[in-house]
N, C-alpha and C positions, 0 to 999 in steps of 0.2 A: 370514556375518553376516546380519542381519534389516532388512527393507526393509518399507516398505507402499505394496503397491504398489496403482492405481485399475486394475482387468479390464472395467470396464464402468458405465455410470452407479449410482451408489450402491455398489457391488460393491467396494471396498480388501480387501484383505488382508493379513495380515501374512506374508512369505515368505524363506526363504532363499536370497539371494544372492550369487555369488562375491566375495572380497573384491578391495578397488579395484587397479587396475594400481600399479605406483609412479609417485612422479611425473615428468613431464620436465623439461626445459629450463622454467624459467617457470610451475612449478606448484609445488600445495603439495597434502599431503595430510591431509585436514581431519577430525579426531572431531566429528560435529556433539553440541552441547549441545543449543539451545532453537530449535524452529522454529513458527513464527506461523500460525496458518491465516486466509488473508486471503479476503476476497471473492472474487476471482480466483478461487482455488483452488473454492471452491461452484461458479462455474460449470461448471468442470470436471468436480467432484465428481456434481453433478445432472444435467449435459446430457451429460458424454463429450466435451463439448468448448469451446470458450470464442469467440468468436463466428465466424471459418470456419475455426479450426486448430480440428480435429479429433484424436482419440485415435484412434490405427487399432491399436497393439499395448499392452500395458500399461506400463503410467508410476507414476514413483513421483514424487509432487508435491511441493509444500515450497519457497519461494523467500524467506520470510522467512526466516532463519537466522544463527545465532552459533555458532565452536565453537573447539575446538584444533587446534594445529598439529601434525600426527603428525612431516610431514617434509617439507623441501624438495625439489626437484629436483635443483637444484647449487651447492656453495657461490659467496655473492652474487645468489640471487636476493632479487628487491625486491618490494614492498608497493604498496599503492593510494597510499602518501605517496612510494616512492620509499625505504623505509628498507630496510636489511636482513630480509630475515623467518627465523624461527627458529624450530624446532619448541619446543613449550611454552608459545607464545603466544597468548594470546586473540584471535580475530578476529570480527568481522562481516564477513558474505561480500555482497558486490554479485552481485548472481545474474543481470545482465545480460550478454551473450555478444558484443560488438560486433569485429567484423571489424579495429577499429585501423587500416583500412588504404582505404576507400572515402571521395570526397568528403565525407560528412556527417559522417565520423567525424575525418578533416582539420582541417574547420573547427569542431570543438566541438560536436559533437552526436553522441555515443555511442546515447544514445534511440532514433537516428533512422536506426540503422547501415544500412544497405543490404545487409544480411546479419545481423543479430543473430539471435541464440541468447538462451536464455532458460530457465536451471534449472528445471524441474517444469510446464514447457511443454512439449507435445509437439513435438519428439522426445525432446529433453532431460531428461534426469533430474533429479529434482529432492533435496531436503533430508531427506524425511524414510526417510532409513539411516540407519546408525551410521557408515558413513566416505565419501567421497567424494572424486575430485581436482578440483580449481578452482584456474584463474587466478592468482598468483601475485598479480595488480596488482589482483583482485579483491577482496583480504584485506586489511582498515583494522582495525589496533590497537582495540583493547579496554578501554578504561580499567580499573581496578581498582574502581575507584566504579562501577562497570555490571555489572549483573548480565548473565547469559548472556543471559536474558528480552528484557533493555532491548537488547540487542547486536542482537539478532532484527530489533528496534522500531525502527530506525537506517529499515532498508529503508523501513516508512508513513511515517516522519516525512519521509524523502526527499522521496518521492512527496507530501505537504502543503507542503511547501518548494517544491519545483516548482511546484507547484498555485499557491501564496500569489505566488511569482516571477511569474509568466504573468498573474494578478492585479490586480498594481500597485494593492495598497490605498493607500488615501491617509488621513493625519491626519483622525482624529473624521468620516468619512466614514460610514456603514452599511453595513454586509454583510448579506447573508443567505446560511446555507448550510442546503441539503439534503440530509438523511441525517446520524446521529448515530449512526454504527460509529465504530470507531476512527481512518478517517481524515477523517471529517468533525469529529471531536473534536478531534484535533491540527490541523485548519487552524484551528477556532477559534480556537486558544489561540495559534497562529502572526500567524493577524490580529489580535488583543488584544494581540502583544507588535510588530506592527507597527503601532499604534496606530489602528485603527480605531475609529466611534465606536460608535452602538448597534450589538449584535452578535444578528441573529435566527438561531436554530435551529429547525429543520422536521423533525420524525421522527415514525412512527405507531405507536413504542414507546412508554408512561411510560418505563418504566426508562432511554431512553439520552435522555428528555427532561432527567431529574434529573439523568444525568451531563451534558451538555451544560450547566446553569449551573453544576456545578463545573468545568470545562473554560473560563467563560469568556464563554457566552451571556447577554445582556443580557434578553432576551425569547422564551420558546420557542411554537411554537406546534406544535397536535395536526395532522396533516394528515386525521383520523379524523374529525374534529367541524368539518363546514362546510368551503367551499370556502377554502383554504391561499392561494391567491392574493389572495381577497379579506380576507383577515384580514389577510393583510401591509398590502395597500392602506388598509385601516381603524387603521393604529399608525401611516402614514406619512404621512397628510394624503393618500391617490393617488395619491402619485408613485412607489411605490417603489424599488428603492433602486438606487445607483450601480453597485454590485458586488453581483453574484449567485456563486458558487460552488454546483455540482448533485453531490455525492458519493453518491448512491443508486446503484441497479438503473438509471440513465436511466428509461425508458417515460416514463412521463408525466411525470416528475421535470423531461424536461428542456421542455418546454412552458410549466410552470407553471414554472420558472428563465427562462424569455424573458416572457413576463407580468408576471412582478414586478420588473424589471430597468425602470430610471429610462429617460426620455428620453437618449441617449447613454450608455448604459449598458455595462458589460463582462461579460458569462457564461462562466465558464470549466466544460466540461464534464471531471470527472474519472469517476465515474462508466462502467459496463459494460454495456448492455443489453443480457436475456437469448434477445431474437429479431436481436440484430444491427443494429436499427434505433432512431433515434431521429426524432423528429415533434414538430413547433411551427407555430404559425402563421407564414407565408410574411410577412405585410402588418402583422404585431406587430412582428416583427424591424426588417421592411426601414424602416418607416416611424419607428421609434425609433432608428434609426439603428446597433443594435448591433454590439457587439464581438463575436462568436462564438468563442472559442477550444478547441480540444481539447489535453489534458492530456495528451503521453506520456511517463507512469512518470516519468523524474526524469534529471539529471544533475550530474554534480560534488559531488555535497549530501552525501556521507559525512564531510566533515570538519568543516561545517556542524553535519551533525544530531548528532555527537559533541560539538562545545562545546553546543551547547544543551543536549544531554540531563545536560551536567557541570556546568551552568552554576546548577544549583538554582532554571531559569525553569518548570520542568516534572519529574515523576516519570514516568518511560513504566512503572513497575511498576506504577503505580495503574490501568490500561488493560487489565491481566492480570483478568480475571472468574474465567477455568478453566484448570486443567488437565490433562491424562491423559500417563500413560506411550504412546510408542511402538505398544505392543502394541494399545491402543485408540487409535490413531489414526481408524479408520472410526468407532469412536463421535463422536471430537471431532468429525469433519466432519457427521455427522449433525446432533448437539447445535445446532453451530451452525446449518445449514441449516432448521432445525426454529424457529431463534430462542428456546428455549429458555429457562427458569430465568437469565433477564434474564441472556443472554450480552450481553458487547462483544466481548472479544477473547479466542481460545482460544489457548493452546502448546501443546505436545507437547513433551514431555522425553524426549530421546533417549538423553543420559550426563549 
């Protein structure tokens, strides 16, 4: 079967790989349909590696994904809800690996396993084959009203979900979020329906400015044209605002997210920096009292981001910009790395 796999930064390929083992105990065997290329993935794509996990042999990445069910393991295996799973079935795949079985995972926090794994993370293989085995409990039903695409989309919205949870927006309060990729898009529209009041968007796109007020943005502003911190400060009377959210690259993203963040403010950083670091003033923070929070990935949120996505509060197909088959998968990653031909969000169709 055919895999694309990453040999080296920029370098994918498209290659023949053995087909998957069958499944075990607790597993399923998965035709991938639609997989996402997320931010994440760029870092991998361009550096080899994504901040100290490193690529030492080749990987095939992909951790947004939807697909069919080939086959189970044994009859009576169950689902992310606990249902039976059956070959035939659409699922979105959770492509986080968590141990089940360490303290953090005990008490309710999979994210934060004390051994997680992680699809299309190295070591881990990721989405973009044609077949794969995963986790049994990792596999949440599919609506029929969802396309494969949106099935993919489950995984960002999660990870905005989290994001918005960690958050704690409050009624007609202001946001501000930076970055207007796809997951800074869906926390907007996340904070709008958890009622926040004016709602700022920050990106140095036009193209993901205009989607960010169909998404939901109140007031966009350029971070290209004049200092970004003092334009917020200049719509807010000087204070700005209560809740920060920083969904960029970090670097400086996350600086100017502590800057515009009110007296007693909360900054949730979701955001990847691509040296590993991130930097703010020391006496901005400590003297405004802030909230500091980092963002890991998401939990619980697959049955969540399903009613939402069925609920007709949102279309996750309208987030779809590109496509490519499989075979160009190294262009999609390009394309979007390149920010191209007003990308937001790229797929890859597998079947």
């Amino acid at each position: 079967m055919k895999a694309a796999k990453l040999f080296g930064p920029r370098d994918m390929r498209i290659v023949d790989v053995p087909e998957p083992r069958a499944p075990g105990v607790g597993e399923a065997l998965i035709q991938v349909g639609a997989v996402g290329v997320c931010g994440s993935d760029l870092h991998t794509y361009e550096d080899g590696r994504i901040g100290d996990t490193v690529v030492r042999d080749p990987l095939v990445l992909g951790h947004e994904f939807a697909g069919t069910v080939v086959a189970v393991g044994a009859e009576g295996t169950r689902n992310g809800l606990g249902e039976p799973l059956l070959p035939g079935q659409r699922v979105a795949v959770e492509p986080g690996l968590p141990c089940w079985h360490c303290d953090r995972c005990e008490q309710g926090h999979p994210n934060l396993c004390r051994h997680l794994g992680f699809m299309g993370l190295w070591p881990d293989d990721g989405a973009l084959q044609e077949r794969l085995v995963v986790p049994a409990r990792n596999c949440f039903p599919l609506p029929d009203t969802l396309s494969m695409d949106a099935g993919a989309l489950l995984e960002p919205l999660g990870v905005a979900l989290h994001a918005i949870d960690l958050a704690k927006v409050r009624l007609a309060q202001p946001v501000a979020v930076l970055g207007c990729g796809p997951i800074g898009l869906l926390i907007m529209r996340l904070a709008k329906l958890a009622g926040a009041g004016t709602l700022y968007a920050l990106d140095q796109f036009g193209w993901r400015l205009e989607a960010a007020r169909r998404w939901g943005a109140d007031e966009t502003i350029d971070i290209t044209v004049g200092d970004p911190v003092e334009q917020l400060r200049e719509r807010t009377g000087g204070r700005g605002v209560p809740t920060v959210i920083e969904a960029a690259w970090a670097g400086d993203a996350v600086r100017q997210a502590v800057e515009m963040a009110d007296l007693g403010g909360r900054v949730v950083l979701v955001g990847i920096p691509g040296d590993d670091s991130a930097y703010f003033k020391h006496s901005t923070a400590r003297r405004k009292g802030l909230s500091l929070i980092m963002s890991r990935r998401m939990k619980h949120t697959y049955p969540r981001a399903t009613r939402l996505a069925t609920s007709g509060a949102f279309d996750l197909d309208r987030l779809v910009t590109h496509h490519f088959p499989l075979e160009q998968a190294g262009a999609a990653h390009a394309l979007n790395a390149a920010y191209q031909d007003g990308v937001i969000k790229v797929m890859v169709t597998v079947s």
